[in-house]
mmCIF file as gemmi writes it, N, C-alpha and C atoms, coordinates in Angstrom:
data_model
loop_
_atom_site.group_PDB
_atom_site.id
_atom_site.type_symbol
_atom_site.label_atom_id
_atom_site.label_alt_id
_atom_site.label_comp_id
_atom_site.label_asym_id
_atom_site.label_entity_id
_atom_site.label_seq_id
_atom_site.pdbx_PDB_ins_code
_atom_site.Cartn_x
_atom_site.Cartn_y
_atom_site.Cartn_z
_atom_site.occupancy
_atom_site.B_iso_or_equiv
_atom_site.pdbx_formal_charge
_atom_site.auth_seq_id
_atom_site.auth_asym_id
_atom_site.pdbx_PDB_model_num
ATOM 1 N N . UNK Axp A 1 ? 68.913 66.817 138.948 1 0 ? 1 A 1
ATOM 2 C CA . UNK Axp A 1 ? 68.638 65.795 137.955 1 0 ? 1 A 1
ATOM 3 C C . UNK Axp A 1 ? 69.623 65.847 136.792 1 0 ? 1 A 1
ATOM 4 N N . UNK Axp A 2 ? 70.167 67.336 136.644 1 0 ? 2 A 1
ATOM 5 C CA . UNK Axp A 2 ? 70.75 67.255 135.543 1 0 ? 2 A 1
ATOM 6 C C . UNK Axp A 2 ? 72.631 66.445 135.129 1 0 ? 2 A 1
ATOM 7 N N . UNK Axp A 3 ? 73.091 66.023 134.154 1 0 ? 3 A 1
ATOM 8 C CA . UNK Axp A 3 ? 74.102 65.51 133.933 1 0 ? 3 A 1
ATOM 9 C C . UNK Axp A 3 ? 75.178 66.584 133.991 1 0 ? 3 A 1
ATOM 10 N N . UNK Axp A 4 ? 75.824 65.83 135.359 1 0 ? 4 A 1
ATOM 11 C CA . UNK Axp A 4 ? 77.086 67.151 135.344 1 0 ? 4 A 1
ATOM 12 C C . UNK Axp A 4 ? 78.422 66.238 135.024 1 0 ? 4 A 1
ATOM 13 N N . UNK Axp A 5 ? 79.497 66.997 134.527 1 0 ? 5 A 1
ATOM 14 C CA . UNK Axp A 5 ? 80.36 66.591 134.226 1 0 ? 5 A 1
ATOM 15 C C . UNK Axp A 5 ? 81.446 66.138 135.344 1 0 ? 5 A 1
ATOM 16 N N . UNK Axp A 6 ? 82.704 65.279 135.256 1 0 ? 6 A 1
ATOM 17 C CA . UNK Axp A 6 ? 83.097 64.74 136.743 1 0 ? 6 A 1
ATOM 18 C C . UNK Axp A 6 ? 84.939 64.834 135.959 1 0 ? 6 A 1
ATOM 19 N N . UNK Axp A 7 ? 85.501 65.678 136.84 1 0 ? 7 A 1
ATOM 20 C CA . UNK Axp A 7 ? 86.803 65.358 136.52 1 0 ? 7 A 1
ATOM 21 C C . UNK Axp A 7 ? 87.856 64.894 137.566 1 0 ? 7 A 1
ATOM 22 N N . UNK Axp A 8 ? 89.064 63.771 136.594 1 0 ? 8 A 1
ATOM 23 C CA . UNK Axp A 8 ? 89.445 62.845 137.673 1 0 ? 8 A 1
ATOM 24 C C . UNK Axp A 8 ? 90.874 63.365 137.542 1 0 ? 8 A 1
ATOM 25 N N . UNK Axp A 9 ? 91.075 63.329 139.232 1 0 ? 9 A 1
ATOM 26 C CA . UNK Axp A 9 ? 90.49 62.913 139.899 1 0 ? 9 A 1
ATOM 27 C C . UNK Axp A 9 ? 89.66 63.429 141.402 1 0 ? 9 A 1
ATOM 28 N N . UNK Axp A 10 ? 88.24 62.908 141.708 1 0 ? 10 A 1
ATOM 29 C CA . UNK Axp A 10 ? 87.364 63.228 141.958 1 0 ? 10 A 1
ATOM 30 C C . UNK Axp A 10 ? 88.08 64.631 143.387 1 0 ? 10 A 1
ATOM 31 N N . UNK Axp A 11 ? 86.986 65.42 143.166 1 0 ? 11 A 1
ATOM 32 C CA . UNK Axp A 11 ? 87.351 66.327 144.222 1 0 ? 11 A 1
ATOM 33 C C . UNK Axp A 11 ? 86.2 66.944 144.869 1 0 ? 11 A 1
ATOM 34 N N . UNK Axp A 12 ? 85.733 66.141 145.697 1 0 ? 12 A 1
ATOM 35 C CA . UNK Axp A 12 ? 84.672 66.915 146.542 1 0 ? 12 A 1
ATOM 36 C C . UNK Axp A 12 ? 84.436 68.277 146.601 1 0 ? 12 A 1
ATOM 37 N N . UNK Axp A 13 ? 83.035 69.06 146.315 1 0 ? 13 A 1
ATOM 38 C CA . UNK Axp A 13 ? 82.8 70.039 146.399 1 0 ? 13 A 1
ATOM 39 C C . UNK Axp A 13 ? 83.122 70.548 145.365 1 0 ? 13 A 1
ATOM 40 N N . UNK Axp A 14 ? 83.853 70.205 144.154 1 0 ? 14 A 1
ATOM 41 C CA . UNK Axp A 14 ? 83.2 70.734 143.161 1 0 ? 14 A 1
ATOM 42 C C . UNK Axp A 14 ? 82.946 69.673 141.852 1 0 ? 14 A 1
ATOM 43 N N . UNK Axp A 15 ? 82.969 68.196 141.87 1 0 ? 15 A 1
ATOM 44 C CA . UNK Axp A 15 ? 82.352 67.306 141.631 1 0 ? 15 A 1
ATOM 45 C C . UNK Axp A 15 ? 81.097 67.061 141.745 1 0 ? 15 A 1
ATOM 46 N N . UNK Axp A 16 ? 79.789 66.886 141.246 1 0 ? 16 A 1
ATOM 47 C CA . UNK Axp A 16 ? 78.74 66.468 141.77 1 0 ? 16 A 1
ATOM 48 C C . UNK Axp A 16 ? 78.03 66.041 140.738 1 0 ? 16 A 1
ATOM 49 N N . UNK Axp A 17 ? 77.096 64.994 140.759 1 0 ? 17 A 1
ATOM 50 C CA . UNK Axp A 17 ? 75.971 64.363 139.474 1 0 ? 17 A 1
ATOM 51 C C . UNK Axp A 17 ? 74.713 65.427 140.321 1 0 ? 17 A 1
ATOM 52 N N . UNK Axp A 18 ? 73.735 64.801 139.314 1 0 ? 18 A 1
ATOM 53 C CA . UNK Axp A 18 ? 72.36 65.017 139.773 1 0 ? 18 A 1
ATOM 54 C C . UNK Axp A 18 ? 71.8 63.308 140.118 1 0 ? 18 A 1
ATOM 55 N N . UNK Axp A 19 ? 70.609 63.333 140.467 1 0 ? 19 A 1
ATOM 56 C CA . UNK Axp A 19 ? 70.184 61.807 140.547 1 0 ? 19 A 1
ATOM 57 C C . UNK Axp A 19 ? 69.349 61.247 139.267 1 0 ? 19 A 1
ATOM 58 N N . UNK Axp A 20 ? 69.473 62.369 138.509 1 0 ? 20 A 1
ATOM 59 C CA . UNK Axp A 20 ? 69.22 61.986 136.933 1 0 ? 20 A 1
ATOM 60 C C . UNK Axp A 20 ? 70.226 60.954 136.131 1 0 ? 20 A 1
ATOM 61 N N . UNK Axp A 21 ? 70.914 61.618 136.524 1 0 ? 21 A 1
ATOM 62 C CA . UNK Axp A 21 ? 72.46 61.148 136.14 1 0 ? 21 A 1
ATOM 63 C C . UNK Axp A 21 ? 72.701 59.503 136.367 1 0 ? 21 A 1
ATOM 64 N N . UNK Axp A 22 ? 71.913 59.024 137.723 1 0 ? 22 A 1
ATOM 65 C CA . UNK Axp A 22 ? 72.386 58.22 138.536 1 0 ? 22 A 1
ATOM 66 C C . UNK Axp A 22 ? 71.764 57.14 138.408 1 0 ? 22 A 1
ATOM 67 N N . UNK Axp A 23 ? 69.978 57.463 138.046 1 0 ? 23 A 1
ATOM 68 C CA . UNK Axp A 23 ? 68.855 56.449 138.188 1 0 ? 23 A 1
ATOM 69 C C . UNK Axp A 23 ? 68.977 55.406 137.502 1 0 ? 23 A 1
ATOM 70 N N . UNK Axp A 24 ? 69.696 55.328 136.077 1 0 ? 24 A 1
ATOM 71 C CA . UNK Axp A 24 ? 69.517 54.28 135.521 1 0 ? 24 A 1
ATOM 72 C C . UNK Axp A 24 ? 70.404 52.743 135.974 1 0 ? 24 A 1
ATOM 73 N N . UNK Axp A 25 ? 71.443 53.479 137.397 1 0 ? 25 A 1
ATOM 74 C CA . UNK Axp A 25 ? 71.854 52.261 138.089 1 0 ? 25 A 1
ATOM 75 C C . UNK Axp A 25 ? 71.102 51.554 138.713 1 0 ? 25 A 1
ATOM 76 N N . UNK Axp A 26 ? 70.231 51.644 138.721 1 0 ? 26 A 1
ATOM 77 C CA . UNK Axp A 26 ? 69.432 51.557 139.969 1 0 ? 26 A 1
ATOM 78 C C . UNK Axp A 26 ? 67.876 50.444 139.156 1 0 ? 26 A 1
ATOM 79 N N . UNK Axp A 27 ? 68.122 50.636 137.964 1 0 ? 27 A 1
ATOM 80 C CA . UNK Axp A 27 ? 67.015 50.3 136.756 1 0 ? 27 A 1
ATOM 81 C C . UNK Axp A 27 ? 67.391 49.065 136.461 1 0 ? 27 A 1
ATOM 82 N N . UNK Axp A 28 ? 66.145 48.063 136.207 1 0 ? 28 A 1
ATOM 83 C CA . UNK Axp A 28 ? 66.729 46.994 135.268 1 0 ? 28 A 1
ATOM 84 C C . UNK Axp A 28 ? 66.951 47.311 134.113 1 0 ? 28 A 1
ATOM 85 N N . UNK Axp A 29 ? 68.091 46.572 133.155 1 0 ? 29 A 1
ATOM 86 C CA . UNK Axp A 29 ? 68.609 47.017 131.513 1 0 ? 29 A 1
ATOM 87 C C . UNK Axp A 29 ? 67.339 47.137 130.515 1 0 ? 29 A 1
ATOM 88 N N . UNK Axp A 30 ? 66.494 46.348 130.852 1 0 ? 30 A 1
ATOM 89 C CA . UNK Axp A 30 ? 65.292 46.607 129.8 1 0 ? 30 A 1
ATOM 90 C C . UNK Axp A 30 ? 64.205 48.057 129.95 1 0 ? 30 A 1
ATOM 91 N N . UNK Axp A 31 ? 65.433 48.863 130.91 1 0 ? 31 A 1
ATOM 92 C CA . UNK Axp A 31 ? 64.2 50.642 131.277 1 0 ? 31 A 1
ATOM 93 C C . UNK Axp A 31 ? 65.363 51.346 130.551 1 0 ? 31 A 1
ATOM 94 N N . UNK Axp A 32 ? 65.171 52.357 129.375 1 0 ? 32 A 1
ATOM 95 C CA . UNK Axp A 32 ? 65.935 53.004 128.908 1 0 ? 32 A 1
ATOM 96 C C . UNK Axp A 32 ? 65.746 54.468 130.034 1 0 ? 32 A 1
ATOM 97 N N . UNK Axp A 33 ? 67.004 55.099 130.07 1 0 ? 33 A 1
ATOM 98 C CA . UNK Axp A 33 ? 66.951 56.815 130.548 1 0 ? 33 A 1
ATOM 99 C C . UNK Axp A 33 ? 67.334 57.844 129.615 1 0 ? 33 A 1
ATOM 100 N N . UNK Axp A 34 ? 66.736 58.381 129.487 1 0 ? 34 A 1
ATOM 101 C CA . UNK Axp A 34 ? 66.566 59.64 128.707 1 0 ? 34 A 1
ATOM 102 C C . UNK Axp A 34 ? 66.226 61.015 129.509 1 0 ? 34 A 1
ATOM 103 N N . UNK Axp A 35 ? 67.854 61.503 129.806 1 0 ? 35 A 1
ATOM 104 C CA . UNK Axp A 35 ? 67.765 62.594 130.499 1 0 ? 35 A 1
ATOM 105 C C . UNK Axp A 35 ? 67.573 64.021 129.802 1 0 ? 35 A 1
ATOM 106 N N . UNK Axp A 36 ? 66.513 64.63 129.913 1 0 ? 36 A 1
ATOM 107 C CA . UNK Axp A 36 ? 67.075 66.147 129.747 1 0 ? 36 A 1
ATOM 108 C C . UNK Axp A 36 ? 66.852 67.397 130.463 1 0 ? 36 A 1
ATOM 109 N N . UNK Axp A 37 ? 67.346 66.969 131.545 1 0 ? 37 A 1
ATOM 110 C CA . UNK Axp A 37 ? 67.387 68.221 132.139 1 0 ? 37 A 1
ATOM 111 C C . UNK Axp A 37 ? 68.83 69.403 132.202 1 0 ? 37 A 1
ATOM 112 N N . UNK Axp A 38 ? 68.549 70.085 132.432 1 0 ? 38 A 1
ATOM 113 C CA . UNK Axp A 38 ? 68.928 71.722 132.606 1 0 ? 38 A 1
ATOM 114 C C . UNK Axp A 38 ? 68.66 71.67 133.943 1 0 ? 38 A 1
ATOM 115 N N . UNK Axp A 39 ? 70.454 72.545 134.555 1 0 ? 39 A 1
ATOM 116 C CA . UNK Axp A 39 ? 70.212 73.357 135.52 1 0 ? 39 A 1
ATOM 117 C C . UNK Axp A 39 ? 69.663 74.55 135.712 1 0 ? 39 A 1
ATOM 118 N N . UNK Axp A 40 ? 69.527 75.41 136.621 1 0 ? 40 A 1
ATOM 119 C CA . UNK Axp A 40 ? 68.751 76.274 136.324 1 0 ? 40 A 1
ATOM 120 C C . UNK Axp A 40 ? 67.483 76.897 135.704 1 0 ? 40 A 1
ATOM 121 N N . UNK Axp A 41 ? 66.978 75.86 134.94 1 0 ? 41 A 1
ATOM 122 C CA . UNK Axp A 41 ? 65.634 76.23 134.835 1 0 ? 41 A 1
ATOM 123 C C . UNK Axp A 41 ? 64.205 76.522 135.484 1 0 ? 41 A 1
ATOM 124 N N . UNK Axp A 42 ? 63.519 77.352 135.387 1 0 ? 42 A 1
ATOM 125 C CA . UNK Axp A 42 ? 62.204 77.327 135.609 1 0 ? 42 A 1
ATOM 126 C C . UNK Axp A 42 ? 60.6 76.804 134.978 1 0 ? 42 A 1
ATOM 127 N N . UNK Axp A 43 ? 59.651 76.543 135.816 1 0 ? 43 A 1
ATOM 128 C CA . UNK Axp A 43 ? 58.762 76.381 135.453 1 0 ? 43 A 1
ATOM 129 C C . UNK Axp A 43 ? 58.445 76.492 134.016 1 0 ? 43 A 1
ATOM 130 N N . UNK Axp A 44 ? 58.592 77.933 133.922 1 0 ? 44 A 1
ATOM 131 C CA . UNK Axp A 44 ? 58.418 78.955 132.9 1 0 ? 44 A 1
ATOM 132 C C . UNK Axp A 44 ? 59.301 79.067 131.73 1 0 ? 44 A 1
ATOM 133 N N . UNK Axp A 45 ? 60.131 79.029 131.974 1 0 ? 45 A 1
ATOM 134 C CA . UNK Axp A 45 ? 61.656 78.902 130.91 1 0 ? 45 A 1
ATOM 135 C C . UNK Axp A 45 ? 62.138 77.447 130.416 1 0 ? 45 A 1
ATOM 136 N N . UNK Axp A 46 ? 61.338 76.123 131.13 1 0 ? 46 A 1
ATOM 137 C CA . UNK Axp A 46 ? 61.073 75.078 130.652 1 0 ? 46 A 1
ATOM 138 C C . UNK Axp A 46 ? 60.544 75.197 129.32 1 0 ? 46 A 1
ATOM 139 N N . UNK Axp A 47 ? 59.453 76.02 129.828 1 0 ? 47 A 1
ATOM 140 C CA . UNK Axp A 47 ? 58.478 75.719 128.606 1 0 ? 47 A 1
ATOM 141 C C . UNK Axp A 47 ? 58.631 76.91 127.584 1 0 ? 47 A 1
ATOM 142 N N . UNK Axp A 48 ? 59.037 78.142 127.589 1 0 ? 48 A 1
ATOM 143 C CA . UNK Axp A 48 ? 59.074 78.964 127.163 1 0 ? 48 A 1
ATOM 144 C C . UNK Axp A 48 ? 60.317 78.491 125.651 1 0 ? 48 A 1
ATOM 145 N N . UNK Axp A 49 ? 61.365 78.21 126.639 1 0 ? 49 A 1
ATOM 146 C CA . UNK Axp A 49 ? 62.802 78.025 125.718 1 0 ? 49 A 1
ATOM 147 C C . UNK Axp A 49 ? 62.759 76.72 125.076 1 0 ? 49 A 1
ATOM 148 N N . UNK Axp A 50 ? 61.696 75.664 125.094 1 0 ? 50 A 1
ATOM 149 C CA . UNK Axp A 50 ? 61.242 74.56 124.12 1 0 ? 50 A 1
ATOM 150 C C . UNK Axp A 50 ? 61.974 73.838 124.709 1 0 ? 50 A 1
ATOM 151 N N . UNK Axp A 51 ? 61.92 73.426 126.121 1 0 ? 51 A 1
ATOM 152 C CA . UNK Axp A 51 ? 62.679 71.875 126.499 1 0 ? 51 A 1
ATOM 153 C C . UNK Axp A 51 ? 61.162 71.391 126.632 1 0 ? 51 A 1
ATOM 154 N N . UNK Axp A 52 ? 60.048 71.735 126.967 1 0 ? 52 A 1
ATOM 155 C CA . UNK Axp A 52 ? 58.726 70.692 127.267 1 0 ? 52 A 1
ATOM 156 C C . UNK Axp A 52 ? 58.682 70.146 125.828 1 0 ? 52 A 1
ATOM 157 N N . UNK Axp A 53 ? 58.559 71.038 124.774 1 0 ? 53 A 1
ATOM 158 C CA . UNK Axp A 53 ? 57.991 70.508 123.402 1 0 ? 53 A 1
ATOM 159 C C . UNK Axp A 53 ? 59.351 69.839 122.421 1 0 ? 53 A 1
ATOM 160 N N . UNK Axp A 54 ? 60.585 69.316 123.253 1 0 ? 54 A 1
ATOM 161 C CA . UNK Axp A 54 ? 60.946 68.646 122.719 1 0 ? 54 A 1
ATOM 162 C C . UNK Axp A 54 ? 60.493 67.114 123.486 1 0 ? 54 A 1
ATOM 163 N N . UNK Axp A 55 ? 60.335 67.378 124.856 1 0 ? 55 A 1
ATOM 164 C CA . UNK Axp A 55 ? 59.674 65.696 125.497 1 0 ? 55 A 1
ATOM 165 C C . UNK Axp A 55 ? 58.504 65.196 124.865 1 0 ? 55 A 1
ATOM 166 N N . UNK Axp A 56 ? 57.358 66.465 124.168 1 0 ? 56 A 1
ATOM 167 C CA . UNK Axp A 56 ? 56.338 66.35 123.993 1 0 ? 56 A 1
ATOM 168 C C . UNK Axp A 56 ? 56.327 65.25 122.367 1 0 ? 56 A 1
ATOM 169 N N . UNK Axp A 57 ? 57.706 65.327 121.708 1 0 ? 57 A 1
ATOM 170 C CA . UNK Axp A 57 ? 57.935 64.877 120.712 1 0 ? 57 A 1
ATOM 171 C C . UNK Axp A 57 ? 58.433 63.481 120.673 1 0 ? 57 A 1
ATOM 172 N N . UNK Axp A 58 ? 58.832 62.678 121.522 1 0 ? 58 A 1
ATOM 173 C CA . UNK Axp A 58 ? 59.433 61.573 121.927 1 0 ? 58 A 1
ATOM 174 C C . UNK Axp A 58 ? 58.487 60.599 123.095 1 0 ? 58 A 1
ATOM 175 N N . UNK Axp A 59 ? 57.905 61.294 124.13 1 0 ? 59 A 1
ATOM 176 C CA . UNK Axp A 59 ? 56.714 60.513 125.431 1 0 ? 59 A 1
ATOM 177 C C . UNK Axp A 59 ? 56.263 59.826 124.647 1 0 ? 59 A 1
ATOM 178 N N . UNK Axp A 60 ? 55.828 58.495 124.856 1 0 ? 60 A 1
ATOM 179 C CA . UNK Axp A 60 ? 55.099 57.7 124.178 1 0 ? 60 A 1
ATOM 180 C C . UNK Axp A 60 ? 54.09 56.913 125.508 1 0 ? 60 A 1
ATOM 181 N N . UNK Axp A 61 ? 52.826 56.679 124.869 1 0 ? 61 A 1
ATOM 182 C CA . UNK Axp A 61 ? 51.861 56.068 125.97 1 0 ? 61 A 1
ATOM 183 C C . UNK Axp A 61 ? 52.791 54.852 127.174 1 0 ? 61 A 1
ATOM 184 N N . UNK Axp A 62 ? 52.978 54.438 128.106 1 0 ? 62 A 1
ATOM 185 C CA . UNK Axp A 62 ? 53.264 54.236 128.802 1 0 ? 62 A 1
ATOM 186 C C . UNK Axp A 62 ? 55.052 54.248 129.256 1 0 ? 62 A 1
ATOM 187 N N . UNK Axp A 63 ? 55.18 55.285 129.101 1 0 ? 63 A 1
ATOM 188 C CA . UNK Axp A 63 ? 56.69 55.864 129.55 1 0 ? 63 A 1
ATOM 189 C C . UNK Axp A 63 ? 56.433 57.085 130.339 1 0 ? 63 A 1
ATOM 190 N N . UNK Axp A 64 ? 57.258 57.173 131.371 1 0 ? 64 A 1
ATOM 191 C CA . UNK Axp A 64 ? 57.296 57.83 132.544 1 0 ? 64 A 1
ATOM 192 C C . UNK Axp A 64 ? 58.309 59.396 132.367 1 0 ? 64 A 1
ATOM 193 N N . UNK Axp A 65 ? 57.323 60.163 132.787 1 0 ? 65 A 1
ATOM 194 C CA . UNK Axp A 65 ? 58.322 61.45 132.716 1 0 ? 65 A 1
ATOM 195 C C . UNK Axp A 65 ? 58.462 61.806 134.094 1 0 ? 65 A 1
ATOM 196 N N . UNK Axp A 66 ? 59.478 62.336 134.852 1 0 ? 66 A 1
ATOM 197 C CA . UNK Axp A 66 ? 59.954 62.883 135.792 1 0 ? 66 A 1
ATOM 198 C C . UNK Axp A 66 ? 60.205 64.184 135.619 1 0 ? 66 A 1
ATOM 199 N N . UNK Axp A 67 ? 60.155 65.181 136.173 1 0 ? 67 A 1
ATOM 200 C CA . UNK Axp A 67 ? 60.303 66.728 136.257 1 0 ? 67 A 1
ATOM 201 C C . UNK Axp A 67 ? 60.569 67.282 137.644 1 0 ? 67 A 1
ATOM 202 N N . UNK Axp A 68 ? 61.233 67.894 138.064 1 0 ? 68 A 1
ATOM 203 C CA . UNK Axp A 68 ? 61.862 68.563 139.467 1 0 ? 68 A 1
ATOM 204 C C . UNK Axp A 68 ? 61.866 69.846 138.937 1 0 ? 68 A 1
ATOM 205 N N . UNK Axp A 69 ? 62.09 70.729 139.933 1 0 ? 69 A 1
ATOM 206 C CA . UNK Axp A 69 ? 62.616 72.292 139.994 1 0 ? 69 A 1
ATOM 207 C C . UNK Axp A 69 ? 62.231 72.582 141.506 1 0 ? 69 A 1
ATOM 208 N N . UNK Axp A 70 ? 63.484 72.919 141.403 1 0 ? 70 A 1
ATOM 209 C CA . UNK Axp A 70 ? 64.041 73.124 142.715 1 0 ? 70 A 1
ATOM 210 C C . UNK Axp A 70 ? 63.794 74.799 143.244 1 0 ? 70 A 1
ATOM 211 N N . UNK Axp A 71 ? 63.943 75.035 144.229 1 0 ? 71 A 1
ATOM 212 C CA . UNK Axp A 71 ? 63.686 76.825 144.819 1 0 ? 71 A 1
ATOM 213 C C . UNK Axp A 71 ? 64.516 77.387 144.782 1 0 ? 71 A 1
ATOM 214 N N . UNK Axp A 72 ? 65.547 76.866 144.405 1 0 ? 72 A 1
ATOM 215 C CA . UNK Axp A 72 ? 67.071 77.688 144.167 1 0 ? 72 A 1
ATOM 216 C C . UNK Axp A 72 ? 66.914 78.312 142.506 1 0 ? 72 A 1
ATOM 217 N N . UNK Axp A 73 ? 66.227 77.394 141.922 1 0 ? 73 A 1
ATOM 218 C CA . UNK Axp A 73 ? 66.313 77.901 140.464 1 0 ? 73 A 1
ATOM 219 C C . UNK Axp A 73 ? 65.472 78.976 140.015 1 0 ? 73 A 1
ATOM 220 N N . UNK Axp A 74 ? 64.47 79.724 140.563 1 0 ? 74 A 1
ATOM 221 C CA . UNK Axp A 74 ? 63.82 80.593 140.41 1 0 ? 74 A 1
ATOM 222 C C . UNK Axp A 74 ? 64.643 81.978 140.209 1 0 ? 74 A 1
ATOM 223 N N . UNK Axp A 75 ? 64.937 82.481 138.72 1 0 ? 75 A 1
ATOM 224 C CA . UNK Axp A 75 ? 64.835 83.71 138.579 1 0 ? 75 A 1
ATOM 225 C C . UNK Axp A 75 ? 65.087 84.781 137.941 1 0 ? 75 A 1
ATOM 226 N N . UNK Axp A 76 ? 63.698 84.46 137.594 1 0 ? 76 A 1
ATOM 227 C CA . UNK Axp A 76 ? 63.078 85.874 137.08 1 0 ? 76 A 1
ATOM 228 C C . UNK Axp A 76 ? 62.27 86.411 137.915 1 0 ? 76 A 1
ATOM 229 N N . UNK Axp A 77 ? 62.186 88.22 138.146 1 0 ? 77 A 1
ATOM 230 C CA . UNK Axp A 77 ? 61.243 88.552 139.142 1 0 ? 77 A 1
ATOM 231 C C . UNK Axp A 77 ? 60.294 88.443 138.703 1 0 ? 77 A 1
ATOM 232 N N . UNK Axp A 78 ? 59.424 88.279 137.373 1 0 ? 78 A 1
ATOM 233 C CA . UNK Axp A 78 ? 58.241 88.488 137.385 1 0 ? 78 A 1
ATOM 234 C C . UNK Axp A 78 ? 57.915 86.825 138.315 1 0 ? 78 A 1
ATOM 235 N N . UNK Axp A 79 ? 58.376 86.466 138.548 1 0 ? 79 A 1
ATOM 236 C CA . UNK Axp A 79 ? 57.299 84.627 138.859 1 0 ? 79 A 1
ATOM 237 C C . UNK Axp A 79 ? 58.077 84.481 140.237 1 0 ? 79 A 1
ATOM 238 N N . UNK Axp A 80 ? 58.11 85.502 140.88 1 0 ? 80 A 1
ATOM 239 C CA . UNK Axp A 80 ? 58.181 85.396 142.562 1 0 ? 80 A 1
ATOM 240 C C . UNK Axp A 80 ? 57.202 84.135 143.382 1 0 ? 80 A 1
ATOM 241 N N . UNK Axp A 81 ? 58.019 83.733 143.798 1 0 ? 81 A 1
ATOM 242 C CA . UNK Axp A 81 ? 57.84 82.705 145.029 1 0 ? 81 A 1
ATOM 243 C C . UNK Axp A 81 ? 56.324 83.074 145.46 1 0 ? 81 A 1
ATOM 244 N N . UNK Axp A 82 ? 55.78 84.037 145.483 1 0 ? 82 A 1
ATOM 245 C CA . UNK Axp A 82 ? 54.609 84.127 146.418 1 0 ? 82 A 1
ATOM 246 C C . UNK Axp A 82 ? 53.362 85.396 145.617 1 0 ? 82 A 1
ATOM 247 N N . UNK Axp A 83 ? 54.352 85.339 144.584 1 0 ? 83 A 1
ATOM 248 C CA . UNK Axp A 83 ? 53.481 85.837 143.254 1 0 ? 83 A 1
ATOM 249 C C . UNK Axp A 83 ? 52.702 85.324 141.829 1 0 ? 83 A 1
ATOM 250 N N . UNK Axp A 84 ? 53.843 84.277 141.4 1 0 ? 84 A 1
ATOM 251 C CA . UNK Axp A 84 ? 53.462 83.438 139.694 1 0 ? 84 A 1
ATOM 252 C C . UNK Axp A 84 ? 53.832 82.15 140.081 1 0 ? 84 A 1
């Protein structure tokens, strides 16, 4: 999801967006996007390192939040896959 940077000119494999990046093509002009995601984050480190309680400051009643985390991004041992 998150906004990656793209240098030209383009070179596969180490170029890449997220589909965060991407969605608002895809939007009519009257849907604003407001990305903030982070790679690498967790569940836990979302919320810990204050990216939830800055969304929590801006969401307004009928606006849409999206959230992913992926299984690659897990890690810290305490919050094992089949533990936290």
């Amino acid at each position: 999801m998150t906004d990656q940077s793209a240098e030209y000119p383009y070179a596969p494999g180490t170029n890449y967006s997220g589909w965060g990046q991407m969605i608002s093509a895809y939007l009519n002009q009257r849907i604003a996007v407001s990305n903030h995601a982070h790679s690498g984050l967790t569940t836990a480190s979302f919320r810990e390192e204050g990216h939830y309680g800055i969304l929590e400051q801006y969401i307004r009643p009928g606006d849409y939040m999206l959230i992913q985390f992926a299984h690659n991004d897990q890690k810290l041992d305490e919050l094992k896959a089949q533990e936290g």
